[in-house]
C-alpha positions, -999 to +999 in steps of 0.1 A: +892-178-757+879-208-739+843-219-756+817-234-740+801-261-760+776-262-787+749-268-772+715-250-764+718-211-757+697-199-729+683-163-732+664-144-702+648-121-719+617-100-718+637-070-705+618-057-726+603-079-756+614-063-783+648-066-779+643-107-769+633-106-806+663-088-817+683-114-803+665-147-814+670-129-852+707-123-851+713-157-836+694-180-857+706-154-888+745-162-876+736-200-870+704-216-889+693-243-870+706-231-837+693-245-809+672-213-784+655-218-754+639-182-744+626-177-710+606-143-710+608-129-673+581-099-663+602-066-671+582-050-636+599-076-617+635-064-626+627-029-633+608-021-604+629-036-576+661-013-593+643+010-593+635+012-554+670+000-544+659-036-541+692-054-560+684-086-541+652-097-551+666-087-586+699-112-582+676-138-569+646-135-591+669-136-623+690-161-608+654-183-604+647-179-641+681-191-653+674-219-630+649-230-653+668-223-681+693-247-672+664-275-663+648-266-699+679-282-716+701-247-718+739-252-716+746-217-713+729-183-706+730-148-716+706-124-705+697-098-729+689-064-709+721-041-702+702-026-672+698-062-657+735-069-654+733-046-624+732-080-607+750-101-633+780-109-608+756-122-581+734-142-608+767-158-626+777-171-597+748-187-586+742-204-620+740-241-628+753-233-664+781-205-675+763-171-681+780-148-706+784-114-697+771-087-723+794-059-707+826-077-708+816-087-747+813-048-751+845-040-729+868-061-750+856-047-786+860-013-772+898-025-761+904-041-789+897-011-810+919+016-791+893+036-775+901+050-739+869+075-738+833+063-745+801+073-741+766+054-729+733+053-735+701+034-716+679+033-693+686+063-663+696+029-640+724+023-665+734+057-675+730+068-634+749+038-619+783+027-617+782-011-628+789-003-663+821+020-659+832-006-630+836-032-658+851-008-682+876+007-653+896-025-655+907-018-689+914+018-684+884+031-703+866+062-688+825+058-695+809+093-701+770+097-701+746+124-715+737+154-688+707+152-661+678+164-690+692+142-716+690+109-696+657+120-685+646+123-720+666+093-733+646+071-701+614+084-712+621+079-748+632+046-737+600+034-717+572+053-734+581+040-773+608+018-775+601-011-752+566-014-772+581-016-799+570+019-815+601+036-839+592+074-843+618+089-863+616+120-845+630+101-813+660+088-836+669+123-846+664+136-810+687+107-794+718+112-823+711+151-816+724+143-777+756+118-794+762+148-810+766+171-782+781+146-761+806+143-792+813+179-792+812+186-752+832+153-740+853+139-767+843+105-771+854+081-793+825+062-797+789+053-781+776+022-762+743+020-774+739+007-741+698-005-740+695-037-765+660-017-769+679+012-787+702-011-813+675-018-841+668+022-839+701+033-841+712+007-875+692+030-896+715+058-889+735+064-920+765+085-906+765+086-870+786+114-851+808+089-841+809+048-841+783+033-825+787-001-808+754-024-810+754-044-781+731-066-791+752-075-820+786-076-799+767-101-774+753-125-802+788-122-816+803-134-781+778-162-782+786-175-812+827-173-805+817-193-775+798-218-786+817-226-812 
């Protein structure tokens, strides 16, 4: 694997705070002293445009704040939001420095473990489109996602508690009680807890239905490999 330099990592995050947080921890925790630059972008600004349809004011307003990543001193980016890699092609190539792709971190682990069937978790953007199973199509992995009512309740879960940061146990149990039944009703081989808002949740359950895969984990992991 071809690394990119030790230098400064670059993280747009804010999509949401919580999960920006998550990140910083596993990073400096993997590589005291590690050099961060953090570039918080307003969460309505990328939400909101996906939301109505409006992928290029997304591409260009994230491809803006890596901008100023680059000119605060970052030799590399990742952005730390599953949803927001809607646009990540369009953003990448548009960048001053390399950004590193979360989904193609999360891609390869899946390939490298043997799994063909998966399922996904997020927000309804990522569990609705098609930009997540596109990446995973090229390595002959099928992406399966939770019925109409359970990404409703997984988005509303999502928006209402997690993104501010509030961990009701109830939610936990309601959220493995849908990895259940996709477990039982599809087959799959493991989940993509695919909202880096979701992955400090999910760590504190003690047997899960099946393996989960913390992104957020898998991405820092890709980030260190790289920057090596």
């Amino acid at each position: 694997m071809k690394t990119i330099g030790s230098g400064t990592i670059g993280l747009i995050g804010g999509i949401g705070p919580e999960s920006t947080v998550d990140y910083y921890r596993l990073i400096v925790a993997a590589r005291p002293g590690a050099s961060v630059v953090i570039n918080s972008v307003d969460m309505k600004r990328v939400l909101g445009p996906i939301a109505s349809g409006d992928l290029d004011s997304v591409a260009q307003y994230l491809a803006d704040e890596v901008q100023r990543l680059a000119r605060a001193g970052a030799d590399f980016a990742a952005i730390t939001a599953i949803t927001a890699h809607i646009v990540f092609d369009r953003v990448r190539d548009a960048s001053p420095i390399p950004v590193v792709s979360l989904l193609d971190a999360v891609r390869d682990r899946v390939q490298a473990s043997g799994w063909t069937k998966v399922g996904l978790i997020g927000t309804r953007y990522t569990m609705s489109g098609t930009f997540v199973s596109d990446v995973f199509s090229q390595a002959g992995i099928a992406i399966v996602t939770p019925d109409t009512d359970e990404q409703t309740y997984i988005h509303d879960k999502y928006f209402n508690e997690l993104v501010r940061g509030i961990i009701d146990p109830q939610t936990r149990d309601g959220i493995v009680r849908v990895i259940d039944r996709m477990a039982a009703r599809d087959a799959i081989e493991a989940l993509i807890i695919g909202g880096t808002d979701f992955s400090p949740m999910l760590r504190a359950v003690a047997n899960p239905p099946v393996p989960f895969l913390d992104v957020t984990k898998i991405h820092v992991d890709r980030l260190m490999e790289l920057s090596q």
